[in-house]
TIDOKE-112412 format. One line per field, with one value per atom (N, C-alpha, C, CB): residue number from 1; residue in three letters; atom name; x, y, z. Coordinates in Angstrom, 2 decimals. Glycine has a CB too. Layout:
! residues N
nr (NUM/...)
rest (ALA/...)
atom (CA/...)
X (X/...)
Y (Y/...)
Z (Z/...)
This chain:
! residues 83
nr (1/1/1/1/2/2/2/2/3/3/3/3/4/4/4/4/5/5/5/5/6/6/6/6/7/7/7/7/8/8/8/8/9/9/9/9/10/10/10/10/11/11/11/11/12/12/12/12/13/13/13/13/14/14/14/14/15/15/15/15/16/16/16/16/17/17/17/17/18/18/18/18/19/19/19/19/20/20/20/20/21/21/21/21/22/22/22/22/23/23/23/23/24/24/24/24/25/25/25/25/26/26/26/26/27/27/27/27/28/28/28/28/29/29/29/29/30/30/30/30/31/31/31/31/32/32/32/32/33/33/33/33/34/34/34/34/35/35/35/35/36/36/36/36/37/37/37/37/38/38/38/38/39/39/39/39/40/40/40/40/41/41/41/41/42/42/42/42/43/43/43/43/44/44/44/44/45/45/45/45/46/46/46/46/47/47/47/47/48/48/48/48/49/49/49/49/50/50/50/50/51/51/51/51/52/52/52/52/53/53/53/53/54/54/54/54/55/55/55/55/56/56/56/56/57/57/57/57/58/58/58/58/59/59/59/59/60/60/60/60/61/61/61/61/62/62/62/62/63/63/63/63/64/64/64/64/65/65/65/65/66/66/66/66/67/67/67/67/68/68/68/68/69/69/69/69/70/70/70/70/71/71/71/71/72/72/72/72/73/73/73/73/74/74/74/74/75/75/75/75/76/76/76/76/77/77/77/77/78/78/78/78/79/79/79/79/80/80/80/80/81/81/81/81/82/82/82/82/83/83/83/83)
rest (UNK/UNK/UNK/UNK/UNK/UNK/UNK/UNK/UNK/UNK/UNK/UNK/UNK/UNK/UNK/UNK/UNK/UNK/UNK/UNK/UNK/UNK/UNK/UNK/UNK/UNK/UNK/UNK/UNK/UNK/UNK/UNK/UNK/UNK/UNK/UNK/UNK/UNK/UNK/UNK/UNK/UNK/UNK/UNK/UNK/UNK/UNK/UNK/UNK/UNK/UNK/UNK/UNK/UNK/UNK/UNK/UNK/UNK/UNK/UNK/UNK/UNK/UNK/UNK/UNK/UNK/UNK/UNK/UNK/UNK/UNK/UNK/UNK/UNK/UNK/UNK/UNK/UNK/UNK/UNK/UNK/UNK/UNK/UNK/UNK/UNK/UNK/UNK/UNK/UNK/UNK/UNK/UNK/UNK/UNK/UNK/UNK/UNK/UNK/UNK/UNK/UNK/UNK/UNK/UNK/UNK/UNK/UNK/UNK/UNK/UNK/UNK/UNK/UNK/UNK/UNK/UNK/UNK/UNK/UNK/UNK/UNK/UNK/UNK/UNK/UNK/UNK/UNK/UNK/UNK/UNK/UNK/UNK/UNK/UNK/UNK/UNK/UNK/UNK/UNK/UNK/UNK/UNK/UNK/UNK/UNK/UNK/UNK/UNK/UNK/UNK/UNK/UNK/UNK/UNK/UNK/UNK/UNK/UNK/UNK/UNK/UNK/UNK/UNK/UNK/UNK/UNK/UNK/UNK/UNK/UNK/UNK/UNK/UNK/UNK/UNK/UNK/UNK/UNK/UNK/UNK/UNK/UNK/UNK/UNK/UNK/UNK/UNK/UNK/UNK/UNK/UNK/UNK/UNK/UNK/UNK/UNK/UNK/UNK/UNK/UNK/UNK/UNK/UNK/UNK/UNK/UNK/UNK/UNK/UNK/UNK/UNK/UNK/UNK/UNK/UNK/UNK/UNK/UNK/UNK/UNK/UNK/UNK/UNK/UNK/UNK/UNK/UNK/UNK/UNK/UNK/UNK/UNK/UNK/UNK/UNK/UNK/UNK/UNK/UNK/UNK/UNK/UNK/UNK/UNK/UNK/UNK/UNK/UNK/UNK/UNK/UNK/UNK/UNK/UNK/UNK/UNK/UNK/UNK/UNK/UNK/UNK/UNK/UNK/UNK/UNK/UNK/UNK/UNK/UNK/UNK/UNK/UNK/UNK/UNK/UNK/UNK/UNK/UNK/UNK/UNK/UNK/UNK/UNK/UNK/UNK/UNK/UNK/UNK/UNK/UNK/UNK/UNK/UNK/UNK/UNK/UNK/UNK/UNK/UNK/UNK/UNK/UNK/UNK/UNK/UNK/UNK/UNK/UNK/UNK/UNK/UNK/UNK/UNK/UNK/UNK/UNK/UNK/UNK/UNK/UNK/UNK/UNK/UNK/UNK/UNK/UNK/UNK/UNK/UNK/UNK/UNK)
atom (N/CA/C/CB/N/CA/C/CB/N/CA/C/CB/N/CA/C/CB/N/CA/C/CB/N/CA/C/CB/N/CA/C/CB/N/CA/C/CB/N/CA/C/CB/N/CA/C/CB/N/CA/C/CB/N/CA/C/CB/N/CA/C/CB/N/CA/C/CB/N/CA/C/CB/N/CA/C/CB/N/CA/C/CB/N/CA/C/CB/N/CA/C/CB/N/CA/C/CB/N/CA/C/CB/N/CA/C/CB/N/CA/C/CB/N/CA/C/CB/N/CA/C/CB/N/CA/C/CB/N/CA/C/CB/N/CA/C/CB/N/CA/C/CB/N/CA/C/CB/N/CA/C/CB/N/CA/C/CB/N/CA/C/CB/N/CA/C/CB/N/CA/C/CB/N/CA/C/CB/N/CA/C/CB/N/CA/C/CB/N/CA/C/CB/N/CA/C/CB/N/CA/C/CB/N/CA/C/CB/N/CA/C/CB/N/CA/C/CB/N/CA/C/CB/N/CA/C/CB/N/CA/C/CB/N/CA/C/CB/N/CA/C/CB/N/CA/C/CB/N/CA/C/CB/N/CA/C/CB/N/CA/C/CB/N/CA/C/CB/N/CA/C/CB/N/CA/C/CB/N/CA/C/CB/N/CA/C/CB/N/CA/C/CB/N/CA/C/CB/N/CA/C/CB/N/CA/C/CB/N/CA/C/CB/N/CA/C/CB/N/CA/C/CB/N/CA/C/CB/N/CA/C/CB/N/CA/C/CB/N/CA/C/CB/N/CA/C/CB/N/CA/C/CB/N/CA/C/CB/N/CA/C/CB/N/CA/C/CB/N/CA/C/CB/N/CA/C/CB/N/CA/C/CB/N/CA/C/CB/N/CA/C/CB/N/CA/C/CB/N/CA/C/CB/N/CA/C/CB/N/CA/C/CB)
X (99.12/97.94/97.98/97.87/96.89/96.96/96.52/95.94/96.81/96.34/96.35/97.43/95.81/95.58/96.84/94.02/97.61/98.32/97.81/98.76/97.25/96.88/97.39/95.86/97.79/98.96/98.03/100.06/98.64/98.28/98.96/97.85/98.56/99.33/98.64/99.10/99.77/99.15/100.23/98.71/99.80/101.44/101.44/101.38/102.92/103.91/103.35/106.04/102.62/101.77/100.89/100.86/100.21/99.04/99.59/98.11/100.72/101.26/101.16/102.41/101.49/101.10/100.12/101.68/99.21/97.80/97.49/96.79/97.17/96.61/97.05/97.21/98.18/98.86/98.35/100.70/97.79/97.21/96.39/96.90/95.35/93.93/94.04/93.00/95.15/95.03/95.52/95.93/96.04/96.38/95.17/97.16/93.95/92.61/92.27/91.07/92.59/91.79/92.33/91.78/92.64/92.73/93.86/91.03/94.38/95.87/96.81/97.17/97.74/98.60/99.93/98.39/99.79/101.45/101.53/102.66/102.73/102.76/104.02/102.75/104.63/105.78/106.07/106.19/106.40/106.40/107.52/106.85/106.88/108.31/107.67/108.15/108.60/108.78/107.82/109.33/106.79/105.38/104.68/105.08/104.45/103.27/103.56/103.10/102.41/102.37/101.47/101.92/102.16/101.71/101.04/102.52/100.17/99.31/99.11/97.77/98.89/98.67/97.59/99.82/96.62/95.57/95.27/94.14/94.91/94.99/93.52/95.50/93.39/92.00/91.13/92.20/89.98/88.80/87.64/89.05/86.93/85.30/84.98/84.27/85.33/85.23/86.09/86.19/86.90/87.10/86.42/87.01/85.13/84.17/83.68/82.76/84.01/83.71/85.27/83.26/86.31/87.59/87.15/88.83/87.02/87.01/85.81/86.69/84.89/83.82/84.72/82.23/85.42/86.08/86.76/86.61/87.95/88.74/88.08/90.11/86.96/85.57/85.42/84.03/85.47/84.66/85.93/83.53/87.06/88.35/89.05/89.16/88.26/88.59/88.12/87.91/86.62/86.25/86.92/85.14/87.58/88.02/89.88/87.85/90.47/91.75/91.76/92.97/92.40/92.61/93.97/93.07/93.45/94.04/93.86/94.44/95.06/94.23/95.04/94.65/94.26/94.45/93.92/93.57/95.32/94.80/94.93/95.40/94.38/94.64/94.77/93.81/95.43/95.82/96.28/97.12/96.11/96.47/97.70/95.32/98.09/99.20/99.69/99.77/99.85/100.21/101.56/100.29/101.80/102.96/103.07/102.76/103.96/104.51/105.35/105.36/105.18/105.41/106.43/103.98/107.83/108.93/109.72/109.88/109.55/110.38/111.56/109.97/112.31/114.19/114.41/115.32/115.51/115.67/116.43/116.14/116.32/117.44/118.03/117.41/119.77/120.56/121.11/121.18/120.66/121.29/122.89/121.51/122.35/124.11/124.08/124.65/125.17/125.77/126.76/126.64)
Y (137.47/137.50/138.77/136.23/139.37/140.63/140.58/141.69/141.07/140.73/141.98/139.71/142.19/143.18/142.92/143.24/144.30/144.73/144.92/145.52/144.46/145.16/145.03/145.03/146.56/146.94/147.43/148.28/146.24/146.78/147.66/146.05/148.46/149.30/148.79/151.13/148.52/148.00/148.39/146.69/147.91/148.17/146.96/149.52/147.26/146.16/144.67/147.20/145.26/144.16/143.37/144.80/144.01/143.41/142.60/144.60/142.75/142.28/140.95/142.72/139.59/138.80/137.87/138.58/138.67/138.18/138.51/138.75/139.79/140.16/139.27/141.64/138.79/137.84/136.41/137.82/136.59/134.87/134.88/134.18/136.13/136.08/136.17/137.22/137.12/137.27/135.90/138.57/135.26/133.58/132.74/132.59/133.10/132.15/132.70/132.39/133.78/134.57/134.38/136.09/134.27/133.58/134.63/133.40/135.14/135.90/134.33/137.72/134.78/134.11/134.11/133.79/135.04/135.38/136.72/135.73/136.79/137.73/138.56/137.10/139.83/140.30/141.15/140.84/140.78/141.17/142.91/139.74/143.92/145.26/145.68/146.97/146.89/147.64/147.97/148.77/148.56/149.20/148.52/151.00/147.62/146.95/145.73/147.67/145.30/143.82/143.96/142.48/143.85/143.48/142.02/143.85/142.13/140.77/140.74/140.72/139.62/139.56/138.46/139.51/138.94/137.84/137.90/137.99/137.25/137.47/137.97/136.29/138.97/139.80/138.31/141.00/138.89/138.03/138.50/136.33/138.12/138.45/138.27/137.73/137.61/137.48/138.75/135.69/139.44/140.70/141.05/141.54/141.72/142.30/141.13/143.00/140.04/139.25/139.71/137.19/139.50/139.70/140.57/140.20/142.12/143.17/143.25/144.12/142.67/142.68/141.53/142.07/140.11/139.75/140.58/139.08/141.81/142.34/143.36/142.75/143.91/144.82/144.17/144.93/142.85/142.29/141.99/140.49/141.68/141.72/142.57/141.26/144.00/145.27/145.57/146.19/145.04/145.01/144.17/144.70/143.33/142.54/143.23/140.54/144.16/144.63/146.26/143.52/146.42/148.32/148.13/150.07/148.55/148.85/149.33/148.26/149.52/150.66/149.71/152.88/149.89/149.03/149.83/147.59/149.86/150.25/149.28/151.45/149.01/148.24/148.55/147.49/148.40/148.87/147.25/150.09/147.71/146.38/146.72/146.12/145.51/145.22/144.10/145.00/144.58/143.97/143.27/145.20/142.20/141.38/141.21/139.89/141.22/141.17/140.09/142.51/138.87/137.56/137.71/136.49/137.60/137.58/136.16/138.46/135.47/134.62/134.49/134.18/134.10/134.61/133.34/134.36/133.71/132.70/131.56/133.17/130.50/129.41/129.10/128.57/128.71/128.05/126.33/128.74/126.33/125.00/124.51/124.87/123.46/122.62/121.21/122.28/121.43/120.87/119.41/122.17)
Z (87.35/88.20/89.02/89.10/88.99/89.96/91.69/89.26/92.18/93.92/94.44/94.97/95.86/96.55/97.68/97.03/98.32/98.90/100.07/98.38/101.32/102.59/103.64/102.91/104.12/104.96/106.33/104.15/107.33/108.19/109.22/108.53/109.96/110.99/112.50/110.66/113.76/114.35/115.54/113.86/116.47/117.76/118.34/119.33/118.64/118.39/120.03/118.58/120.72/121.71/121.01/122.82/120.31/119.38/118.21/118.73/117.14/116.19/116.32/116.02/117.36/116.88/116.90/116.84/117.69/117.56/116.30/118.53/116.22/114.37/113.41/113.65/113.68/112.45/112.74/112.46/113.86/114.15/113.71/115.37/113.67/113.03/111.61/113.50/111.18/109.73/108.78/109.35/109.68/109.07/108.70/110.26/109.64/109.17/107.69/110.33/107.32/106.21/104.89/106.44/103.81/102.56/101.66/101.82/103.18/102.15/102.13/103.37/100.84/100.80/100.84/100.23/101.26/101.88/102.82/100.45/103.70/104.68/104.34/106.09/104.73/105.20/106.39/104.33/107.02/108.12/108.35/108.87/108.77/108.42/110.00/106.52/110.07/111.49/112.27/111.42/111.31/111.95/110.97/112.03/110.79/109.68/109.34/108.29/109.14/108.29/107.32/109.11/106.00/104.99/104.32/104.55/103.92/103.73/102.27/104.57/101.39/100.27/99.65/99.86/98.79/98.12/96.62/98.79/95.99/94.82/94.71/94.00/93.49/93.02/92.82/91.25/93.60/93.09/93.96/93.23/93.51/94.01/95.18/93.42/95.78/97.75/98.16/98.65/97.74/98.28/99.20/97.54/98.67/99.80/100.87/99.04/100.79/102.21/102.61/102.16/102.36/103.12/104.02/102.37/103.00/103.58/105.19/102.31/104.88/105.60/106.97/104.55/107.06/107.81/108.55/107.37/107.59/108.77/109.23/108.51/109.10/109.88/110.90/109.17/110.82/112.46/113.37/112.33/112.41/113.34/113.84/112.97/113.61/113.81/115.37/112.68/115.26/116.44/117.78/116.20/117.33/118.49/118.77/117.97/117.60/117.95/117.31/117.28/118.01/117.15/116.27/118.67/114.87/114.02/112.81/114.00/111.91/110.51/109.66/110.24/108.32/107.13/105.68/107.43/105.00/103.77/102.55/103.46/101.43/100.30/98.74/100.40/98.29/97.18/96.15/97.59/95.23/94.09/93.48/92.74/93.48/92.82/91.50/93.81/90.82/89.26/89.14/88.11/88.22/88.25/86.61/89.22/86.85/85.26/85.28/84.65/84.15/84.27/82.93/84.27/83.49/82.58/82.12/83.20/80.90/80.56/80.02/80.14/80.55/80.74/79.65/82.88/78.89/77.97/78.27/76.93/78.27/78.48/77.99/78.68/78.67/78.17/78.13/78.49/76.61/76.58/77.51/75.00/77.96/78.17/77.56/80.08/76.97/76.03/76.86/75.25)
């Protein structure tokens, strides 16, 4: 399944509000790093409402956000019988 990558940049007073807000929004997973929080959703057609969500949540906090996609490659490892 492919998903979008969006990294936010933010300072470190604001960080966990943004993450309170970005919890209502339909990522499904977070990582949290030094200067950023990374957010994750899977590709689909509400995109442009996301995008249009963190526009209005822009207005209520200062911060920058870029997004980029990301691809997964689904590997099946062979199993071993036990005997």
């Amino acid at each position: 399944m492919d998903s979008y990558q969006f990294t936010f940049a933010v300072s470190p007073d604001q960080r966990e509000l943004l993450l309170a807000y970005l919890s209502q929004l339909p990522f499904n997973a977070f990582e949290e790093k030094e200067s950023e929080i990374l957010a994750f959703c899977p590709a689909n057609p509400a995109i442009p409402k996301l995008e249009e969500d963190i526009s209005n949540l822009h207005s209520l906090l200062p911060f920058k956000y870029t997004k980029q996609p990301v691809s997964y490659t689904h590997l099946t490892l062979p199993t071993k019988r036990i005997v």
